[in-house]
C-alpha positions in Angstrom: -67.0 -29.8 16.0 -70.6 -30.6 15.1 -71.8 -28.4 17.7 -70.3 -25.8 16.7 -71.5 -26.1 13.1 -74.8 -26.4 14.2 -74.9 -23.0 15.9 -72.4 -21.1 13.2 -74.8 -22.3 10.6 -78.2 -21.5 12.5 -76.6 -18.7 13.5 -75.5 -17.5 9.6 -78.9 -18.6 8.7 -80.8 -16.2 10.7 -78.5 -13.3 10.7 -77.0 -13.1 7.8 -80.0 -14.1 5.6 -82.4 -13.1 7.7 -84.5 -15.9 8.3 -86.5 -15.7 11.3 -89.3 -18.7 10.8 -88.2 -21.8 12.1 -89.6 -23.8 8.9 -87.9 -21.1 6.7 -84.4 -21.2 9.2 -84.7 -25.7 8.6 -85.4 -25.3 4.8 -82.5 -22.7 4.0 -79.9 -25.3 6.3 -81.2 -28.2 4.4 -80.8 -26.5 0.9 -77.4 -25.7 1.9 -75.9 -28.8 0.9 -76.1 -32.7 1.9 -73.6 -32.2 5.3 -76.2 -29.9 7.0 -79.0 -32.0 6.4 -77.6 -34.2 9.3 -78.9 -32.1 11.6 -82.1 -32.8 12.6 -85.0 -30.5 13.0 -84.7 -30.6 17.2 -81.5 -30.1 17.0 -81.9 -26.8 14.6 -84.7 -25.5 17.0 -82.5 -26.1 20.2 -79.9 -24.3 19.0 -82.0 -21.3 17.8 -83.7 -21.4 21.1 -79.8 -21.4 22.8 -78.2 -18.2 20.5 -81.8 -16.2 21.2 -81.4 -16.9 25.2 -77.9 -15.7 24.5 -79.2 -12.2 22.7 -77.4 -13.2 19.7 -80.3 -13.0 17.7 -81.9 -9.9 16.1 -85.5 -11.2 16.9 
């Protein structure tokens, strides 16, 4: 599901490859490849905003 994507991906993103900056979170998705440059930049910073509320996130 998109959804789902959306917050693997962010998720991956700031993890695994330890992004933490929004603009550097959006810029790594984008350069991933075409698909994940459907999501849009709200939709990026909701989610991140979503898996930190969660404590998924290491900062």
């Amino acid at each position: 599901s998109y959804g789902l994507e959306l917050l693997a991906t962010v998720y991956w993103t700031i993890v695994k490859e330890a992004q933490s900056d929004f603009k550097d979170v959006q810029e790594y998705i984008y350069q991933w490849n075409d698909r994940k440059k459907q999501f849009t930049s709200k939709q990026i910073k909701l989610a991140q905003e979503h898996l930190n509320e969660l404590g998924w996130l290491p900062f």
